[in-house]
MARLUMBA-865475 format. One record per residue (C-alpha): residue in one letter; x, y, z. Coordinates in pm, whole numbers, padded with zeros to 5 digits, always signed. Example, Ala and Ser with C-alpha at 12.3 -4.5 7.8 and 13.67 -1.06 7.14 Angstrom:
a+01230-00450+00780;s+01367-00106+00714;
//
This chain:
x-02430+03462+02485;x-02292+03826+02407;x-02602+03970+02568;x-02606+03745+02873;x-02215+03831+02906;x-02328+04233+02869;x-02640+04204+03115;x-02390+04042+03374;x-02132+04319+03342;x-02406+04574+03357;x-02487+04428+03718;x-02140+04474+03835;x-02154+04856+03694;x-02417+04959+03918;x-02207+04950+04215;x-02001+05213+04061;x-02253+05508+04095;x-02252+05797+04317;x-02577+05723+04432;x-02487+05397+04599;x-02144+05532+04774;x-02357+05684+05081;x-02517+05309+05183;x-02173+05146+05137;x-01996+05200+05457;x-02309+05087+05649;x-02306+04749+05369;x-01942+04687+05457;x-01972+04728+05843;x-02192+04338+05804;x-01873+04211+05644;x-01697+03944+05900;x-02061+03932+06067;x-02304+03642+06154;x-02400+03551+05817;x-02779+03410+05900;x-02858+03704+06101;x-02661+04031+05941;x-02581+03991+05596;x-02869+03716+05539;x-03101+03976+05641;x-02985+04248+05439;x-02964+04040+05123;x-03314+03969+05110;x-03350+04325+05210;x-03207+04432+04862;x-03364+04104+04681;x-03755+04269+04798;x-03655+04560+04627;x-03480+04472+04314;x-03810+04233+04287;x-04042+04468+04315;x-03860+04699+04088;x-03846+04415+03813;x-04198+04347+03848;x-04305+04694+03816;x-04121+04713+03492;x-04192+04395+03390;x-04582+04440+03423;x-04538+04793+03240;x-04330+04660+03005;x-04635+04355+02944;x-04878+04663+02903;x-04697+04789+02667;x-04682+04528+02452;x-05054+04496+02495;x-05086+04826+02340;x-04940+04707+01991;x-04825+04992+01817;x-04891+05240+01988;x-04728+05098+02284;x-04458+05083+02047;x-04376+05428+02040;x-04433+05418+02455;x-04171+05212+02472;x-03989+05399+02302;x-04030+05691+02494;x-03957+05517+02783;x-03647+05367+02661;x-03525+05696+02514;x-03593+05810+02911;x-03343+05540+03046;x-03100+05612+02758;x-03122+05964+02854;x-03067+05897+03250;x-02763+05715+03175;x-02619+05983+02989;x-02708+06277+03205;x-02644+06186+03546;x-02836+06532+03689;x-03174+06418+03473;x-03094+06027+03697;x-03062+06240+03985;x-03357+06384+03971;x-03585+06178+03862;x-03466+05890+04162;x-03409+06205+04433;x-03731+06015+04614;x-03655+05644+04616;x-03228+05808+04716;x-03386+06020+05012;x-03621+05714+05145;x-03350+05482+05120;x-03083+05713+05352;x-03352+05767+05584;x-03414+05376+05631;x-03014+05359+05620;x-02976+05611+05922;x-03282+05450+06085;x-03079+05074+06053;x-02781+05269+06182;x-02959+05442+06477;x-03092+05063+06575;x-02783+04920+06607;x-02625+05206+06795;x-02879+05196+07046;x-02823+04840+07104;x-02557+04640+07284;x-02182+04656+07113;x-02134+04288+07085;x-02478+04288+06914;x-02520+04631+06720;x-02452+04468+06354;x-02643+04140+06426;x-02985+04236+06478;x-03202+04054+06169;x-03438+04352+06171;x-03174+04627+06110;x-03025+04423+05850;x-03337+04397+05667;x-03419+04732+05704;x-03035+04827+05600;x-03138+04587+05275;x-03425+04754+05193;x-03204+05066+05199;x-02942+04931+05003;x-03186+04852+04754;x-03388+05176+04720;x-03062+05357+04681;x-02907+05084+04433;x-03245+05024+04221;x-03240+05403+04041;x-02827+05331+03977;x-02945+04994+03865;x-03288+05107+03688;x-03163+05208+03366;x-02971+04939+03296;x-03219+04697+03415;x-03492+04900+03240;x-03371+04842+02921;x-03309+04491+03007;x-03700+04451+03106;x-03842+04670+02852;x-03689+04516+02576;x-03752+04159+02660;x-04126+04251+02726;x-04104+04389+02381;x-03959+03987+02243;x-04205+03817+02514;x-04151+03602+02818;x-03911+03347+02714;x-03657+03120+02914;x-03424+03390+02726;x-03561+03646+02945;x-03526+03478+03270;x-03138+03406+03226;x-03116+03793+03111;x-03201+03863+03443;x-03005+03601+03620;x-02687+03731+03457;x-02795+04114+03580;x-02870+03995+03928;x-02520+03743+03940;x-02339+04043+03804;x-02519+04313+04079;x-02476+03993+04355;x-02063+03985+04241;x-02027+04328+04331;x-02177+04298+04632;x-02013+03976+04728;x-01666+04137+04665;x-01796+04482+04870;x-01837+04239+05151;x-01556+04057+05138;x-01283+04281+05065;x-01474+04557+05218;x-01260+04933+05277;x-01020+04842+04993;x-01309+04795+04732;x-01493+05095+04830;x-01164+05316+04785;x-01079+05125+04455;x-01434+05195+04351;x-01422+05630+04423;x-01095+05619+04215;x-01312+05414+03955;x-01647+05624+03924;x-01501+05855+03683;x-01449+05549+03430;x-01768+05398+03543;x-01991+05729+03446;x-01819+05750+03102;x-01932+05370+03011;x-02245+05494+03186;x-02293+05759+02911;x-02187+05562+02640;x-02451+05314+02702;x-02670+05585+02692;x-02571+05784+02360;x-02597+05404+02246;x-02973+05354+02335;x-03081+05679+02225;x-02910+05606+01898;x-03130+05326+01895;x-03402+05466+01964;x-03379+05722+01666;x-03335+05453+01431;x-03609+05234+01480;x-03792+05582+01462;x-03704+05603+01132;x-03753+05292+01067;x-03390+05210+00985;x-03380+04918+01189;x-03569+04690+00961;x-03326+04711+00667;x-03060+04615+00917;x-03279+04319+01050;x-03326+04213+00675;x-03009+04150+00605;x-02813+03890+00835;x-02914+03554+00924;x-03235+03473+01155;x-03204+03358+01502;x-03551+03473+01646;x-03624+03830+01640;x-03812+03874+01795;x-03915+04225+01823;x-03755+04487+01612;x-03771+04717+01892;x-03506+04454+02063;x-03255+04696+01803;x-03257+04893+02154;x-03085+04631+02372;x-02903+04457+02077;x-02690+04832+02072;x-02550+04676+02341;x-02459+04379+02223;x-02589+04405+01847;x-02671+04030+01777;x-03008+04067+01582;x-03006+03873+01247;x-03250+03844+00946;x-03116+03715+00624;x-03370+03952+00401;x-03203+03874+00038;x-03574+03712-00086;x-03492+03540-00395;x-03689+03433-00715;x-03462+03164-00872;x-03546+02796-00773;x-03492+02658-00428;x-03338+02968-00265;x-03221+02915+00050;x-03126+03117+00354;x-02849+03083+00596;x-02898+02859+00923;x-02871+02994+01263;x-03071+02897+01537;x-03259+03107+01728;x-03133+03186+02134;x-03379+03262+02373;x-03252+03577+02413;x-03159+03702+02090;x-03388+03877+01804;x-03357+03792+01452;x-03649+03832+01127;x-03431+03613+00921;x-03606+03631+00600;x-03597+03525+00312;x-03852+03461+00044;x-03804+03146-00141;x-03954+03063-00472;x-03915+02708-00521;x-04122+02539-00800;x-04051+02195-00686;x-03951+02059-00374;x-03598+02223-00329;x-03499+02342+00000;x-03747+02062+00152;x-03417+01956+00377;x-03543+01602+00286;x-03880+01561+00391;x-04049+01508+00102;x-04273+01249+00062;x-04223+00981-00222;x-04541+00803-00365;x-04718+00669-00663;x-05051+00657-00768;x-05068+00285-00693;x-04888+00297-00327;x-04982+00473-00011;x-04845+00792+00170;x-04492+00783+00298;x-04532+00817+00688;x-04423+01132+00767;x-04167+01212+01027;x-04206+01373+01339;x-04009+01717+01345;x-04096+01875+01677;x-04397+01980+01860;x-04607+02257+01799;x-04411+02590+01922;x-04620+02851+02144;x-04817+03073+01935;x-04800+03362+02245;x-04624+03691+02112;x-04851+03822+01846;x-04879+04130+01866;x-05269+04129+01770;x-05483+03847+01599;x-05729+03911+01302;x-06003+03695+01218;x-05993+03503+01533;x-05942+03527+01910;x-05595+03436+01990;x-05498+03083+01930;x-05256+02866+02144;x-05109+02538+02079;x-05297+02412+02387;x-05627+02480+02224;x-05562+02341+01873;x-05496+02019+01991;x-05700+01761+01820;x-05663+01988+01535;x-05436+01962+01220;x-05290+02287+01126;x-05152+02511+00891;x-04897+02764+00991;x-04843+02980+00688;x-04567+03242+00745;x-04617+03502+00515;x-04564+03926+00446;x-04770+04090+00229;x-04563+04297-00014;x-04396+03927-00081;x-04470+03830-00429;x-04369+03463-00350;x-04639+03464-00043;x-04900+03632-00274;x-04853+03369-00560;x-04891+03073-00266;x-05180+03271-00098;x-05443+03114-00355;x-05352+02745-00234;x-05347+02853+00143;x-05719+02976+00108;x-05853+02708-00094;x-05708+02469+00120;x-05851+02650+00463;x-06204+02644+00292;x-06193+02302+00153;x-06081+02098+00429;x-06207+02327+00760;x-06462+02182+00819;x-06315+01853+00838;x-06076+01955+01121;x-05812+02192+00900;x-05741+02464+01111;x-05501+02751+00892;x-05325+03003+01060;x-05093+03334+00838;x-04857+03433+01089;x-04800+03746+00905;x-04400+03839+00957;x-04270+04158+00882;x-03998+04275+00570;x-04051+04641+00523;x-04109+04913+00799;x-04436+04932+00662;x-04609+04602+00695;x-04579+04658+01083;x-04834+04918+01066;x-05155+04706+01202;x-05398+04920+00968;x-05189+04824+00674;x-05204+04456+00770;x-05561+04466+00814;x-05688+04633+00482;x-05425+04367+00326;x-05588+04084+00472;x-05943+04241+00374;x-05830+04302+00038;x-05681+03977-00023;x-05988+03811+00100;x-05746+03621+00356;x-06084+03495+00642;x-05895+03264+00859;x-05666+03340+01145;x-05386+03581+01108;x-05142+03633+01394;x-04995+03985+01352;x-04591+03874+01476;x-04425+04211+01414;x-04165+04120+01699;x-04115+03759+01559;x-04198+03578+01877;x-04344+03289+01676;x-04085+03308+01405;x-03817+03262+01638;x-03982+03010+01809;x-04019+02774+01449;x-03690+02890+01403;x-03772+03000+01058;x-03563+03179+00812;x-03801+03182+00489;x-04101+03362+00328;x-04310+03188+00261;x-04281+02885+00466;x-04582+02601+00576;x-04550+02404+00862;x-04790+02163+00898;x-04885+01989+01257;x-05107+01679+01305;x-05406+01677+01606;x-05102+01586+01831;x-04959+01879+01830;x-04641+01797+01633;x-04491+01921+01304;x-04495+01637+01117;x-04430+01820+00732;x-04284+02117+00600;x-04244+02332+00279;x-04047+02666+00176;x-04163+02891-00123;x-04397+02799-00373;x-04473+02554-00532;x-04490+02125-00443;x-04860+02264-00380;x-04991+01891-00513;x-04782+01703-00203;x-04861+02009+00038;x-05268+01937-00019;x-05172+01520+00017;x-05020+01567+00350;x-05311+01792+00471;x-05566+01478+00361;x-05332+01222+00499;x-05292+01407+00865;x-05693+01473+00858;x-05728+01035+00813;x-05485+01010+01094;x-05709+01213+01327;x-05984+01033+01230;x-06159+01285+01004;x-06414+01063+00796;x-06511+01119+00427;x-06175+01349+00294;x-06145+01471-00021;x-05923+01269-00196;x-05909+01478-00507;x-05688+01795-00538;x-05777+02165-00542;x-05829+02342-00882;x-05673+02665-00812;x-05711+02929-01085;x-05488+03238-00947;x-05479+03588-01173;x-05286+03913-01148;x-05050+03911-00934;x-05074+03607-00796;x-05032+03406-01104;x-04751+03165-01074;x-04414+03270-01208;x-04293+03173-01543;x-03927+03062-01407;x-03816+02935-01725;x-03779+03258-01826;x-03690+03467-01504;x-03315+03551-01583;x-03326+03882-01342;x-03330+03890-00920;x-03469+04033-00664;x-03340+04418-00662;x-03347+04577-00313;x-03355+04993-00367;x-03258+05103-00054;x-02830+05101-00004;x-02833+04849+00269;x-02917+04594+00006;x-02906+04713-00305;x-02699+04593-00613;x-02579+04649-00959;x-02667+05043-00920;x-02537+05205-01267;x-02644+05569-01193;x-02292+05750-01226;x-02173+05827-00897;x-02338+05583-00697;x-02595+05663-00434;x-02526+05925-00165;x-02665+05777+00205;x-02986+05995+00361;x-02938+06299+00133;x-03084+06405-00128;x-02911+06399-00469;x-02982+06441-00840;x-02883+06116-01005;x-02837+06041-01368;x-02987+05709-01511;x-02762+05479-01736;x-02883+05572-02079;x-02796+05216-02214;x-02789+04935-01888;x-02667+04609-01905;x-02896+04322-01832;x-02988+04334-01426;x-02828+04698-01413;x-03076+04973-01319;x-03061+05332-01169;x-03202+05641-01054;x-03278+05976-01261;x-03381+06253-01102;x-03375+06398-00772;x-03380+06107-00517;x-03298+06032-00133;x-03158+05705-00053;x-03211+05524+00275;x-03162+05196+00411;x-03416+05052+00290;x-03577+05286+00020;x-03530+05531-00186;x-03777+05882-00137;x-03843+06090-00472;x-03809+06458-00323;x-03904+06676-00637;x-04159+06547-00927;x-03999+06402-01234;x-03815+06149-01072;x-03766+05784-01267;x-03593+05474-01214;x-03468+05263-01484;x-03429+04816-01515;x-03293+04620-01746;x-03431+04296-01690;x-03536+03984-01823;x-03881+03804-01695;x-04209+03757-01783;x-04345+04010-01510;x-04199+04266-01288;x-04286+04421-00998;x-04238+04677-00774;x-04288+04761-00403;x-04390+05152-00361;x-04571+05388-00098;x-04733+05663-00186;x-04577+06006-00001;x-04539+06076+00383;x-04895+06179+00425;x-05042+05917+00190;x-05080+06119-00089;x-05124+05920-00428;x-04836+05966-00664;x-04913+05965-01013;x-04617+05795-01243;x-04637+05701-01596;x-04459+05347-01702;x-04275+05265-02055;x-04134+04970-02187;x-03833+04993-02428;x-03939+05373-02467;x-04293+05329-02560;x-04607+05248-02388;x-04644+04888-02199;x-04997+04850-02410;x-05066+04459-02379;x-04781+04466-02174;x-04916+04683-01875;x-04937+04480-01577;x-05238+04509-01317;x-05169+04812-01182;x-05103+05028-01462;x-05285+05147-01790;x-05247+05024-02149;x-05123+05342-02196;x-04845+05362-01893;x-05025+05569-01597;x-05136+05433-01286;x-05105+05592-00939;x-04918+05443-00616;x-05242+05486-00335;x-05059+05236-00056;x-04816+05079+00058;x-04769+04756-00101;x-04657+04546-00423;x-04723+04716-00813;x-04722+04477-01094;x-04597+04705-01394;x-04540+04493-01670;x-04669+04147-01743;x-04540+04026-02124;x-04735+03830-02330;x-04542+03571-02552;x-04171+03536-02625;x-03987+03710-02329;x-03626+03890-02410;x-03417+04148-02241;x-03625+04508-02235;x-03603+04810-02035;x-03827+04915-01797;x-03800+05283-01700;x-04066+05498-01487;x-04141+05805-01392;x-04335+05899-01102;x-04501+06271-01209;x-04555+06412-00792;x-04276+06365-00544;x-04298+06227-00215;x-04333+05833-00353;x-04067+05570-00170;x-03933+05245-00373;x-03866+04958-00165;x-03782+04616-00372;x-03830+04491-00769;x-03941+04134-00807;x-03953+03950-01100;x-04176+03593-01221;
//
């Protein structure tokens, strides 16, 4: 509603640019005039041309989004050229100085035709009107242009939606007000508005320090840790950060948890507002189920199972792997799997083995699965990241790529991992969040398959054997949380001091932490959403409590390995070391993605985890425990 309400009152502030004053006089002369044939006429003048602006922008914006990422950084560029036009009204002038000296040469040729004509007919004459529209339009579209540039490029960035539409309802109804006023007030207005153009240019430049703020953040990637840490409500694309400066209503609720059943807040998800409301649950039963689960004994058959919704489109990926892109349409007759995952996640990793033995063990029998892989970190929009995760992982089936959560907003979803299952109908007819209840997940699978008249199903269950990192969690003994490093997030920080925001510092690390307390040593950089070693040397120290833990790392701004060395209570993990690191402590961060450091072999109790990362350059995202 805030953006709708923002869209409308940018419509009324393009009648308050210089550019527009020079067509005025001729606009108000139609006021008190035969409606069908003057101001009719040059309404639908100014309609053509607002139209054919918005589809210009709309088809470039659609190309664009085409382009994945590198028509990311396009639209970027193009949005940092509309924040810039609003700011510096010589750089507007010039770039419209065309489309302003065609439209006062139509506006003098509309004038000439009715002064050449009869008196008590000069202003009535359909054709001048029209032309006088067309004018009006040409001269109003570069006022209006970045405004409604912004408006276009940012919700071909989410993806057509009815969220869109009413976006540019509200612009039009707030352009059409103006107008409508201009007409029917008519000398008065235009005086009121000269006396008013010095206040209009000033909100004019605000709006545009605003965008290309904007702009610069999701360039440096800040916008994600902002996006991971409200509540979801659809975000769509993170690029949207550039039109929510004007209304800033993106949500994600990031905080992904690893105690039982964690849940994340509600909100649903408005057409037009962006969201990437996250978070990772790790339930080992059926918590957070919202009461769908299924009740049944060996002797007594499946529950029926209720009928949530239909099928949400599946348009808005940014790029498909494994498959041609999919639509709801086309998996009809179908059951599917709709497994929203990321792939730094340790919950979706330890979930990942079920989701592939279930997509080979029941495809052929009509199963169709489907990872719409959903961005946390800055990172895991990077295409070629995704890609050499899904090779790695061994992940074959179809993976939608939804970096601008078009089909996470349209589930309204708010959790990593999360399965939605939809019967050969096209409805969602089960659903599960985190991991485990993998048993009742693989039932409803067998019992949708019988209902679309699959013959011969496997009645038994899948004997999943997962290792390394994707081992299930021992919860019993998880007493520590999710740790985000980055200062948007990040708590129970013990270096003295605190952290310093985007500068570099040398921090001290507790000598002695409590339990859950960790902290930097070193010389470190603290952003948003992680934390940059700038000289070698640099450590960070846990206290935790868990069988495992991990951490998320990237290796230096040019992808140079870091080498870091790991201890465990002072000494050497030995049988301790986790999968990525040596008996003896060493291992070396080569990509973006999750490290498991330490994996503890029998009794579990409080220890502290410290390492030290022996080149600089190396970023820390996120600990997770299990």
């Amino acid at each position: 509603m805030t953006l709708l309400i923002l869209a409308y009152l940018g419509g009324i502030l393009t009648i308050v640019s210089p550019c527009i004053l020079p067509v005025l006089p001729f606009v108000f002369s139609r006021a008190g005039q035969s409606f069908s044939r003057s101001v009719l006429p040059m309404l639908a003048g100014m309609v053509l041309m607002f139209a054919l602006v918005a589809t210009l922008a709309a088809v470039g914006g659609s190309w664009v989004v085409q382009a994945n990422q590198y028509g990311r950084w396009l639209a970027l560029a193009l949005v940092a050229l509309f924040g810039a036009t609003l700011l510096f009204p010589k750089l507007s002038e010039r770039l419209t100085h065309p489309l302003v000296s065609l439209g006062d040469r139509l506006s003098q040729s509309a004038q000439g035709d009715g002064q050449a004509s009869d008196a008590a007919t000069a202003g009535t004459r359909p054709g001048a009107s029209f032309l006088l529209g067309i004018a009006t339009g040409l001269l109003w579209a570069p006022c209006a242009g970045p405004i409604l540039g912004l408006l276009l490029t940012g919700a071909a960035l989410q993806g057509a939606s009815v969220g869109t539409t009413l976006l540019l309802i509200a612009y039009a109804a707030g352009a059409a007000t103006s107008l409508a006023l201009a007409l029917l007030v008519g000398g008065r207005v235009f005086a009121a508005m000269k006396r008013s153009l010095g206040a209009g240019e000033w909100i004019r430049r605000a709006l545009g320090g605003l965008m290309l703020a904007g702009v610069a953040a999701i360039a440096l990637g800040l916008d994600t840790g902002v996006l991971a840490q409200l509540s979801t409500a659809s975000t769509g694309g993170i690029e949207q950060k550039l039109v929510d400066q004007l209304g800033a209503r993106r949500g994600a609720g990031n905080s992904a948890g690893n105690g039982a059943g964690n849940g994340a807040g509600a909100g649903d998800a408005a057409a037009a507002e962006t969201g990437a409301g996250s978070q990772s649950a790790n339930n080992t039963g059926n918590t957070g189920n919202a009461g769908n689960a299924m009740t049944r004994t060996a002797a007594t058959e499946p529950a029926p199972l209720p009928v949530e919704g239909q099928l949400p489109s599946l348009d808005g990926a940014v790029q498909w792997l494994n498959s041609p892109p999919l639509t709801a349409e086309s998996l009809r007759g179908k059951v599917v799997l709709v497994d929203f995952w990321t792939y730094s996640c340790i919950n979706c990793l330890r979930t990942l083995p079920y989701v592939k033995a279930w997509a080979q063990k029941y495809r052929d029998q009509g199963l169709v699965v489907i990872g719409v892989h959903a961005p946390e970190f800055a990172f895991e929009r990077d295409i070629g990241n995704v890609k050499k995760a899904v090779h790695d992982l061994g992940v074959d089936y179809p993976v939608a790529i939804d970096n601008n959560y078009a089909i996470w907003r349209g589930f309204n979803n708010q959790y990593w991992p999360a399965h939605y299952f939809i019967d050969a109908q096209g409805r969602v007819r089960y659903h599960h969040f985190g991991e485990g209840n993998y048993a009742e997940s693989e039932r409803v699978i067998q019992q949708l398959l019988r209902e679309a008249g699959a013959t011969q199903v496997a009645s038994g269950l899948s004997d999943v054997q997962a290792s390394g990192i994707q081992q299930a969690a021992d919860m019993r003994d998880v007493r520590s949380p999710e740790t985000y490093v980055g200062y948007e997030r990040a708590e129970n920080f013990a270096s003295p001091g605190g952290a310093l925001r985007n500068q570099a510092n040398d921090y001290r690390a507790p000598t002695t932490p409590s339990l859950n307390a960790w902290g930097l040593g070193g010389s470190w950089k603290v952003g948003a959403e992680q934390a940059t070693a700038t000289h070698a040397g640099a450590r960070i120290v846990y206290r935790f409590h868990a069988r495992d833990l991990h951490l998320v790392l990237g290796p230096d701004a040019n992808g140079k390995p870091v080498r870091f060395r790991v201890t465990v209570d002072g000494q050497a993990p030995g049988d301790a070391h986790g999968t990525d690191v040596a008996a003896d402590g060493t291992g070396t961060v080569t990509s973006q993605r999750l490290y498991q450091l330490v994996r503890q072999s029998g009794d579990v109790s409080d220890r502290t985890f410290s390492i030290e990362f022996l080149d600089p350059g190396v970023s820390a995202y996120a600990f997770t425990f299990g």
